[in-house]
Backbone and ligand atoms as CSV (ligand in chain L), in Angstrom:
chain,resi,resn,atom,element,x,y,z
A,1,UNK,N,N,-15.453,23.018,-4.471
A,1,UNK,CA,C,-15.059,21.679,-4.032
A,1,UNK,C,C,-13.914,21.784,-3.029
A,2,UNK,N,N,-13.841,21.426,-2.277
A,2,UNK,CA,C,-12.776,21.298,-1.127
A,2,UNK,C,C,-11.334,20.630,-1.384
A,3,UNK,N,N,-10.696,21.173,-0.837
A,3,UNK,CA,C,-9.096,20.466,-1.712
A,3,UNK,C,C,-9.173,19.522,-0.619
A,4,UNK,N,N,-8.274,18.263,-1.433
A,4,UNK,CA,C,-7.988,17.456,-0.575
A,4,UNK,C,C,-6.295,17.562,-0.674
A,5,UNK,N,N,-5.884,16.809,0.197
A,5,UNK,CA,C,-3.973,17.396,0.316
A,5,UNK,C,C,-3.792,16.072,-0.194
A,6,UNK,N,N,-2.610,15.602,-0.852
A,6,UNK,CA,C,-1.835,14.539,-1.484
A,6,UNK,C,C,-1.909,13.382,-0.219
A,7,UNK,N,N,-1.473,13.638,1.206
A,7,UNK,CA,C,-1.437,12.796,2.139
A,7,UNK,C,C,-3.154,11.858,2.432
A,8,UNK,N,N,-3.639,13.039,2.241
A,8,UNK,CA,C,-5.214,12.826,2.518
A,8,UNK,C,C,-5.788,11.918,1.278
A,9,UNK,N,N,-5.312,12.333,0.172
A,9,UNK,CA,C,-5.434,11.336,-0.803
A,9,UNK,C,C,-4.829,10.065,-0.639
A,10,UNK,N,N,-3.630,10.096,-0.631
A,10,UNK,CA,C,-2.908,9.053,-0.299
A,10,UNK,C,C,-3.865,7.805,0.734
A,11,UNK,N,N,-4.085,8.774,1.867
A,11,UNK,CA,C,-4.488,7.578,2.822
A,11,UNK,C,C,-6.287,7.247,2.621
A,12,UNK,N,N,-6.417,7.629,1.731
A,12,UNK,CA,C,-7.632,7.217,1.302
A,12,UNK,C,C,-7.579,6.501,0.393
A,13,UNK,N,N,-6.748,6.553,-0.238
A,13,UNK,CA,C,-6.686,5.760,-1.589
A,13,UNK,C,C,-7.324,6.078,-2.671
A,14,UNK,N,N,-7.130,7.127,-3.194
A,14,UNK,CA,C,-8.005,8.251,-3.801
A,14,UNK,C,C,-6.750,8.255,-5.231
A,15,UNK,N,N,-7.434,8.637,-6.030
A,15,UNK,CA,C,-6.584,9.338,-7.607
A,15,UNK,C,C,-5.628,10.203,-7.709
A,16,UNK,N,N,-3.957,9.694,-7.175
A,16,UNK,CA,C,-3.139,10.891,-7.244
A,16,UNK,C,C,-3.351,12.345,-8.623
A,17,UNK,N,N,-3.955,11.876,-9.663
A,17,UNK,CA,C,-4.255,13.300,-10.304
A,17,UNK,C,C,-5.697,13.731,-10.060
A,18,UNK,N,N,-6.649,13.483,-9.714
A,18,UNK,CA,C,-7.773,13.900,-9.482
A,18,UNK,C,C,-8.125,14.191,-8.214
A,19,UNK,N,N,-7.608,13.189,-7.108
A,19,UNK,CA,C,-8.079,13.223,-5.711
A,19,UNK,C,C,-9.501,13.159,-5.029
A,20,UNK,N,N,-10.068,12.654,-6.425
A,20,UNK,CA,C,-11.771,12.047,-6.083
A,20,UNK,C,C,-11.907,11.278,-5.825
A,21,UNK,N,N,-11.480,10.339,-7.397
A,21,UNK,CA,C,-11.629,8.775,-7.049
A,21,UNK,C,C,-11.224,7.772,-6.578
A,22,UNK,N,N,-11.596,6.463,-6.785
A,22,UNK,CA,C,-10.934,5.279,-5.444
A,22,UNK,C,C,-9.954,4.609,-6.980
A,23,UNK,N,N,-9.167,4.060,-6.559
A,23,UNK,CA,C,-8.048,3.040,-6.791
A,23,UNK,C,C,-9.045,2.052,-6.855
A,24,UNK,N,N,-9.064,1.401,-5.544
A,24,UNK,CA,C,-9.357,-0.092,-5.167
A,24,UNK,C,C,-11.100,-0.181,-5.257
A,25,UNK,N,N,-11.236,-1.050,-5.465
A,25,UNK,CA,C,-12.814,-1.560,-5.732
A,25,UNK,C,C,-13.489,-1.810,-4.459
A,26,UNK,N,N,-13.001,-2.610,-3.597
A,26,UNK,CA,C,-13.315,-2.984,-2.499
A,26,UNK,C,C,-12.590,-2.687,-1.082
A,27,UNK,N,N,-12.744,-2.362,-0.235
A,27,UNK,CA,C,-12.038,-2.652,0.891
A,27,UNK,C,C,-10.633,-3.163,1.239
A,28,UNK,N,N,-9.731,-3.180,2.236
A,28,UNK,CA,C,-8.754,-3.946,1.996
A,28,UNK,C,C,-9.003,-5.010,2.862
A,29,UNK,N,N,-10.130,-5.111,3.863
A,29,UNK,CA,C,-10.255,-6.248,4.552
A,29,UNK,C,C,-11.175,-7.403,3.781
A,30,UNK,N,N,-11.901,-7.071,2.789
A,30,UNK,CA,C,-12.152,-7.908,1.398
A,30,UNK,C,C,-11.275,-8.937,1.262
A,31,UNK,N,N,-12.256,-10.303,1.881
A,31,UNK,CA,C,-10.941,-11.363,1.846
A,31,UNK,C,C,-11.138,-11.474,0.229
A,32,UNK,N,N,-12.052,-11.685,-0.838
A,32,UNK,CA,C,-11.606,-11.876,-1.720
A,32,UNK,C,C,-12.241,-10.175,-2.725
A,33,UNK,N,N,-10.508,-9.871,-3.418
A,33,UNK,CA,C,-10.996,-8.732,-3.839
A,33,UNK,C,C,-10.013,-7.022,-2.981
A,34,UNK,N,N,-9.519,-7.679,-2.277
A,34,UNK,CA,C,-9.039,-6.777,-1.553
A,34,UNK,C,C,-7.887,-6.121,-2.911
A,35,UNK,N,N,-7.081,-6.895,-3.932
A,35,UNK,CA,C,-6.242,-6.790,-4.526
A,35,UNK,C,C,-6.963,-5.855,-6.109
A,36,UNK,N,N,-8.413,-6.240,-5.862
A,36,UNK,CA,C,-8.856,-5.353,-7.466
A,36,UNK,C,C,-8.995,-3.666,-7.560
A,37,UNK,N,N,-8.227,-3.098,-8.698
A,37,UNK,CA,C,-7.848,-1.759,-9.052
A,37,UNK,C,C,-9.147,-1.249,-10.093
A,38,UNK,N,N,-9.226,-0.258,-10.131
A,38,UNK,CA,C,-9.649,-0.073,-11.078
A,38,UNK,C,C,-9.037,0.386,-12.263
A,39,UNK,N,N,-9.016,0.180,-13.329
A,39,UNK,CA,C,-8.608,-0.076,-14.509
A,39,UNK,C,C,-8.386,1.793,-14.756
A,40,UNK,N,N,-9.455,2.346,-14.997
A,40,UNK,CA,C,-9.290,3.884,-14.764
A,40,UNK,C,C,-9.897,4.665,-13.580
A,41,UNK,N,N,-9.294,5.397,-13.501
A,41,UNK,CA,C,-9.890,6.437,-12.330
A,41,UNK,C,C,-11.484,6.537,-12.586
A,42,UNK,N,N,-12.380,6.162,-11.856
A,42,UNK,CA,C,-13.845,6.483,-11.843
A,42,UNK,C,C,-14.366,7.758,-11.943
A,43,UNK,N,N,-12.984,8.835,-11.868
A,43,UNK,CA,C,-13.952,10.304,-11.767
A,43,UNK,C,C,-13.254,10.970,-12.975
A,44,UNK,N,N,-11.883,10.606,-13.313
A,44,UNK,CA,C,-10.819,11.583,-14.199
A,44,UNK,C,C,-10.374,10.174,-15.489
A,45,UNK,N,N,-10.686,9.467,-15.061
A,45,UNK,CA,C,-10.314,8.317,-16.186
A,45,UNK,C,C,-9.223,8.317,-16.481
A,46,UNK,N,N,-7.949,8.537,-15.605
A,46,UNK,CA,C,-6.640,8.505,-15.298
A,46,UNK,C,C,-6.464,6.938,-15.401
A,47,UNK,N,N,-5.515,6.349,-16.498
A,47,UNK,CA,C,-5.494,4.802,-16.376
A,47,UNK,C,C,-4.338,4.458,-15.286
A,48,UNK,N,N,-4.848,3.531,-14.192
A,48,UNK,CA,C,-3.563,3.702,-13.183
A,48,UNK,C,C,-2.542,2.673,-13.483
A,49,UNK,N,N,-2.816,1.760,-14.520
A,49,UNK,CA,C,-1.374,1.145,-14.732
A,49,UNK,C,C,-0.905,1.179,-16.245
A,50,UNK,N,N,-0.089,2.541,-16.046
A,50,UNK,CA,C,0.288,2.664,-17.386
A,50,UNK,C,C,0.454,2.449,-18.158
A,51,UNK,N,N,1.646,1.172,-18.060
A,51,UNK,CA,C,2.015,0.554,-19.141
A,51,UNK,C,C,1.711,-1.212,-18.225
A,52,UNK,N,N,2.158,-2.047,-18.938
A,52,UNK,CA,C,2.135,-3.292,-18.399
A,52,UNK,C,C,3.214,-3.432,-17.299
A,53,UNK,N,N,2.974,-4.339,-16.636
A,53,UNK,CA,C,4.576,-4.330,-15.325
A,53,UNK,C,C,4.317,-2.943,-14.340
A,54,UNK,N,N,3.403,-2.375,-14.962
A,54,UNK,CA,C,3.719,-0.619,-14.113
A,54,UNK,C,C,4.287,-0.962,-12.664
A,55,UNK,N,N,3.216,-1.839,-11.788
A,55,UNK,CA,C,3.035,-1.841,-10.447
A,55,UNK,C,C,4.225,-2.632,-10.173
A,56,UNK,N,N,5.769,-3.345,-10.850
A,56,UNK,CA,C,6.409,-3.930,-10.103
A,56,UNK,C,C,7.556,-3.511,-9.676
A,57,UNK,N,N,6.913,-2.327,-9.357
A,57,UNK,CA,C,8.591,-1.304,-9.018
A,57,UNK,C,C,7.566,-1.354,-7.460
A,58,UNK,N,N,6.138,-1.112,-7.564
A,58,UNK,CA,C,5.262,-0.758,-6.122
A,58,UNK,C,C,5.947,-2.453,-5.302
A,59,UNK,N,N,6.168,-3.307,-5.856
A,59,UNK,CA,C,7.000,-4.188,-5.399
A,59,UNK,C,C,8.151,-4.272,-3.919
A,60,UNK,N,N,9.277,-3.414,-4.742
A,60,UNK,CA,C,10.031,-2.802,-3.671
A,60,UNK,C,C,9.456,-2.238,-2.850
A,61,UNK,N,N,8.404,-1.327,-2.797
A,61,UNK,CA,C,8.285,-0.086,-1.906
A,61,UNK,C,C,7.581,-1.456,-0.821
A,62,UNK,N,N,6.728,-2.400,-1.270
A,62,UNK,CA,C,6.325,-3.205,-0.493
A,62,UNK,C,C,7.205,-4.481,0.561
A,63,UNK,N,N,8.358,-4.432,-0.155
A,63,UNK,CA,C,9.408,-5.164,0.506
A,63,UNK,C,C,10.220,-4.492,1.431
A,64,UNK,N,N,10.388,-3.257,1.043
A,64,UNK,CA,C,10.397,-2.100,2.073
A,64,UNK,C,C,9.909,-2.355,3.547
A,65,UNK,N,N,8.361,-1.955,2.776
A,65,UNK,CA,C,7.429,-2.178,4.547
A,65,UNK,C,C,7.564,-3.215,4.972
A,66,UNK,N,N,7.595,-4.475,4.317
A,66,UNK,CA,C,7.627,-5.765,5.479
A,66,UNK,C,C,8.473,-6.076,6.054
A,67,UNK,N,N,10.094,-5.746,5.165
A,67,UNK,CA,C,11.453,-5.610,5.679
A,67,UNK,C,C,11.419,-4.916,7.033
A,68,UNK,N,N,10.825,-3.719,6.803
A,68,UNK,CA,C,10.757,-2.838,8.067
A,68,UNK,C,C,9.768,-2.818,9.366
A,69,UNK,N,N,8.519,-3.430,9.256
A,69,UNK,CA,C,7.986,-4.101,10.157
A,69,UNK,C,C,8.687,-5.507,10.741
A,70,UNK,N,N,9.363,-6.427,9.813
A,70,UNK,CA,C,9.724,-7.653,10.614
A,70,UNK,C,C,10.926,-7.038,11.419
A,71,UNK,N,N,11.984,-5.924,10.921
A,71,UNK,CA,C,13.230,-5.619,11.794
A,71,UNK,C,C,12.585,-5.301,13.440
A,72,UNK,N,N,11.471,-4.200,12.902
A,72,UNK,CA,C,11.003,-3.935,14.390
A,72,UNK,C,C,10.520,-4.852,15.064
A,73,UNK,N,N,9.784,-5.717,14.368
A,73,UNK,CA,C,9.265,-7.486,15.403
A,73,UNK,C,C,10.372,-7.585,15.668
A,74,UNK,N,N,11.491,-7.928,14.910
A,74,UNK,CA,C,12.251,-8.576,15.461
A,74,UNK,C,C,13.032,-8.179,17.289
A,75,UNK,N,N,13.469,-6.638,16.728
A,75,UNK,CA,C,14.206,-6.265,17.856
A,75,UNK,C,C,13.083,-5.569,19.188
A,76,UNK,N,N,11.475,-6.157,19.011
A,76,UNK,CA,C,10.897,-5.880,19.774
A,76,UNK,C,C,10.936,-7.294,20.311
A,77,UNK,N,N,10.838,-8.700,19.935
A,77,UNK,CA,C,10.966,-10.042,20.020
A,77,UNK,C,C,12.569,-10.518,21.121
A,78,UNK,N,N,13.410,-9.469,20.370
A,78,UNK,CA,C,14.680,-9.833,20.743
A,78,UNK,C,C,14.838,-8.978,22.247
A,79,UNK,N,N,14.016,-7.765,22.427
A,79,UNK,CA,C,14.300,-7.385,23.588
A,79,UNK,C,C,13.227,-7.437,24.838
A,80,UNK,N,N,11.669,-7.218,24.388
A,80,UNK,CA,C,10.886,-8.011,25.167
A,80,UNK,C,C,10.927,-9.177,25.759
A,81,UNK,N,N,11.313,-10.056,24.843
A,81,UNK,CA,C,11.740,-11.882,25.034
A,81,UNK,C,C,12.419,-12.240,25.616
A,82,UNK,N,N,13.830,-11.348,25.757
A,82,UNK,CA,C,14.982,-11.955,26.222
A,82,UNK,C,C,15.830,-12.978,24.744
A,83,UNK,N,N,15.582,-12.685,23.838
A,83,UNK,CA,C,16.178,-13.398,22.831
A,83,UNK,C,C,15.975,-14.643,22.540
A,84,UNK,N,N,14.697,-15.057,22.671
A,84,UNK,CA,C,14.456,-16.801,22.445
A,84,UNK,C,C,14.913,-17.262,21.219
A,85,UNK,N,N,14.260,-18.714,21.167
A,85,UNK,CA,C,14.881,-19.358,20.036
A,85,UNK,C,C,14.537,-18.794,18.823
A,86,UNK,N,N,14.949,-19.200,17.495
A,86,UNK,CA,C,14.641,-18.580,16.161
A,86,UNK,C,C,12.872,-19.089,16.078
A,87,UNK,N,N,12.573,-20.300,16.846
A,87,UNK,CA,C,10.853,-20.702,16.141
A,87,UNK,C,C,10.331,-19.433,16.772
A,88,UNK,N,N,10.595,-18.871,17.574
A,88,UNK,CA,C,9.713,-18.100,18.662
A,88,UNK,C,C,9.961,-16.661,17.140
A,89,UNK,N,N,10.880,-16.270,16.814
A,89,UNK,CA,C,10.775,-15.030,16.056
A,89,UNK,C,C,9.950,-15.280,14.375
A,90,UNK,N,N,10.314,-16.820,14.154
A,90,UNK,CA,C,9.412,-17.274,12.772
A,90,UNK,C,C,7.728,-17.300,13.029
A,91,UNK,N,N,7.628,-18.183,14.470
A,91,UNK,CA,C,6.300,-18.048,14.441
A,91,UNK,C,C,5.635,-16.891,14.959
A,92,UNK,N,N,6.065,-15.823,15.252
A,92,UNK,CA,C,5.533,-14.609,15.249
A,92,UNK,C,C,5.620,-13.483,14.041
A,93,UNK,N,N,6.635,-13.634,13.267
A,93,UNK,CA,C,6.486,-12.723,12.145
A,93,UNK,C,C,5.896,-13.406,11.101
A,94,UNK,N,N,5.845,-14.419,10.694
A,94,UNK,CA,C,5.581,-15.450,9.420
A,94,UNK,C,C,4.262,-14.938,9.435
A,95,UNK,N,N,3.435,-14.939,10.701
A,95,UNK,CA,C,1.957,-15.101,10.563
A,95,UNK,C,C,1.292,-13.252,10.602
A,96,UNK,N,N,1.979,-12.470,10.852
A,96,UNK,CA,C,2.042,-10.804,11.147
A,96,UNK,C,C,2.195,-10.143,9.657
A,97,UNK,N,N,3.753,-11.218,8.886
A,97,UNK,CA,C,3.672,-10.977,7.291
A,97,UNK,C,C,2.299,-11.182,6.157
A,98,UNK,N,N,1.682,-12.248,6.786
A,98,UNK,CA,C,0.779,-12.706,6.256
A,98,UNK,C,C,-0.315,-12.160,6.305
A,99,UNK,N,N,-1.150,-11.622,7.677
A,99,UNK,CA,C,-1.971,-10.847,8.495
A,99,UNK,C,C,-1.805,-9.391,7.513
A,100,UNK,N,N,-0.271,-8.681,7.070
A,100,UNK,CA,C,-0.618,-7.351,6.623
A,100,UNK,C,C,-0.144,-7.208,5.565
A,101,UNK,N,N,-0.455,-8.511,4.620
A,101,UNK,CA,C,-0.256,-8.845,3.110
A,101,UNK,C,C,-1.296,-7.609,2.208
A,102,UNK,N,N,-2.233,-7.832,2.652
A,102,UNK,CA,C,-3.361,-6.851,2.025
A,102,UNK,C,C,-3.012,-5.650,2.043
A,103,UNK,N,N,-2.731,-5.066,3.473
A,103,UNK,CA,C,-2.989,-4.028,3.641
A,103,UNK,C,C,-1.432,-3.159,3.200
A,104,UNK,N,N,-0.442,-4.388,2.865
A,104,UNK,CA,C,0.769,-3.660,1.730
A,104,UNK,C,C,0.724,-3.681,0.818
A,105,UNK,N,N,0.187,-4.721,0.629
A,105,UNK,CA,C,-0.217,-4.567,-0.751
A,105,UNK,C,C,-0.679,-3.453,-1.445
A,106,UNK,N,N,-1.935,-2.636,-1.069
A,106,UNK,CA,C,-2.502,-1.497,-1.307
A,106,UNK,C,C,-1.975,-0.403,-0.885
A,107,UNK,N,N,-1.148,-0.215,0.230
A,107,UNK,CA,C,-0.312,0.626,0.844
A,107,UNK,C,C,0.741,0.756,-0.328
A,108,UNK,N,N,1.497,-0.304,-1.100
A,108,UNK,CA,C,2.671,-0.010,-1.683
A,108,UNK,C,C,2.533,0.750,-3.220
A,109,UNK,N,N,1.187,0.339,-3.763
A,109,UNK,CA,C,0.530,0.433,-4.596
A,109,UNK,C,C,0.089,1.996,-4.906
A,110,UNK,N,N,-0.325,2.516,-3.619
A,110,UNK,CA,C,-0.892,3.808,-3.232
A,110,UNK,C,C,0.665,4.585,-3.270
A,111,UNK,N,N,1.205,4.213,-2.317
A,111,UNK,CA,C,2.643,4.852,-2.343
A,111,UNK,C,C,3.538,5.513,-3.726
A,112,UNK,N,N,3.097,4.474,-4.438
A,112,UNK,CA,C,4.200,4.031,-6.103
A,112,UNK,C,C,3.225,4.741,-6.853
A,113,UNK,N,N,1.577,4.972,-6.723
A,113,UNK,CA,C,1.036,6.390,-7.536
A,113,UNK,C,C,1.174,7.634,-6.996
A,114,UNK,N,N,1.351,7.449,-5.568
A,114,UNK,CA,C,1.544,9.259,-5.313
A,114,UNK,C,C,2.573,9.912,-4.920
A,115,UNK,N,N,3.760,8.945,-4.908
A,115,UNK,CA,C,4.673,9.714,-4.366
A,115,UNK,C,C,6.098,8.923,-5.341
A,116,UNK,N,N,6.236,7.987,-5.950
A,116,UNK,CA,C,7.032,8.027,-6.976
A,116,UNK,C,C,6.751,8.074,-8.489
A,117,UNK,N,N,5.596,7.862,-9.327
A,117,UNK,CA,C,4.940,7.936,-10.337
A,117,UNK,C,C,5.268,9.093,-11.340
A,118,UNK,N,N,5.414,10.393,-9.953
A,118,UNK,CA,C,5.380,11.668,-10.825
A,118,UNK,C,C,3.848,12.098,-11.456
A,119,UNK,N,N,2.647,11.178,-10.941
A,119,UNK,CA,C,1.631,11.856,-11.200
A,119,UNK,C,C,1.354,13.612,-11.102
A,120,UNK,N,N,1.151,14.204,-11.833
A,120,UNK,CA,C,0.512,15.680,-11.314
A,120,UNK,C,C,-0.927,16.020,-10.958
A,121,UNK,N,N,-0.895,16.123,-9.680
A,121,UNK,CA,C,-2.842,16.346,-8.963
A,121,UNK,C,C,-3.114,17.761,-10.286
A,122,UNK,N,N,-4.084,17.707,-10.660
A,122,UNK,CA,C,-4.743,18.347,-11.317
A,122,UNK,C,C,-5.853,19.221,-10.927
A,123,UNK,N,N,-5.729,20.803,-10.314
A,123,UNK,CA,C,-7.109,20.556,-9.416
A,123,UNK,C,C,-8.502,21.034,-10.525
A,124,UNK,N,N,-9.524,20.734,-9.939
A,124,UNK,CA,C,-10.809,20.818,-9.999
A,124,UNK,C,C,-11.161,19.741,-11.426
A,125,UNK,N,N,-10.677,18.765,-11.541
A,125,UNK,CA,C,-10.661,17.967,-12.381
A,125,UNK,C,C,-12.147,17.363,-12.099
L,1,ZN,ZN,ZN,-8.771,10.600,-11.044
């Protein structure tokens, strides 16, 4: 079986201990559904939310990214623009936050199993 590397997992969205299976059920462009996990790993039956609450630490890591995408709107807004008014920086990030809700969602999620969790990849599982 071919190794896959933690990153490669990662951006697949694959089973930080197995590196087979999927996390997510559907797609992240799945307008409805984009948010469903699977309960256990489909290949290693790794349960991915441990305990209850598990995922609200993946929280932060997600406030993180949007924190850090709106700074860069911003000071791309503030220096492309010439510094317009505040509607001009709301109505461009408000709707950009919204636009890559999904895709942090699953991003923060993915993040908080493979790289703070402390999962151990297991190989040939
Ligand atoms: Zn697995």
């Amino acid at each position: 079986m071919e190794d896959v590397s933690k990153s490669q997992a990662a951006l697949k969205g694959l089973c930080p201990r197995c590196r087979q299976g999927k996390i997510f059920k559907k797609p992240f462009y799945s307008p409805t559904g984009f948010d469903e996990m699977y309960e256990l790993c489909p290949h290693c039956g790794l349960r991915y939310e441990i305990e209850p609450g598990y995922f609200i630490g993946a929280m932060y890591v997600s406030y993180a990214i949007s924190g850090g995408v709106a700074l860069v709107l911003g000071f791309l807004i503030f220096y492309l623009g010439g510094d317009p008014d505040g509607w001009v920086y709301a109505s461009i990030i408000a709707p950009v936050m919204v636009v890559i809700a999904p895709v942090n969602f699953r991003i923060s999620r993915v993040i908080w199993l493979h790289y703070v969790a402390g999962i151990k990849y297991v190989k040939g599982l």
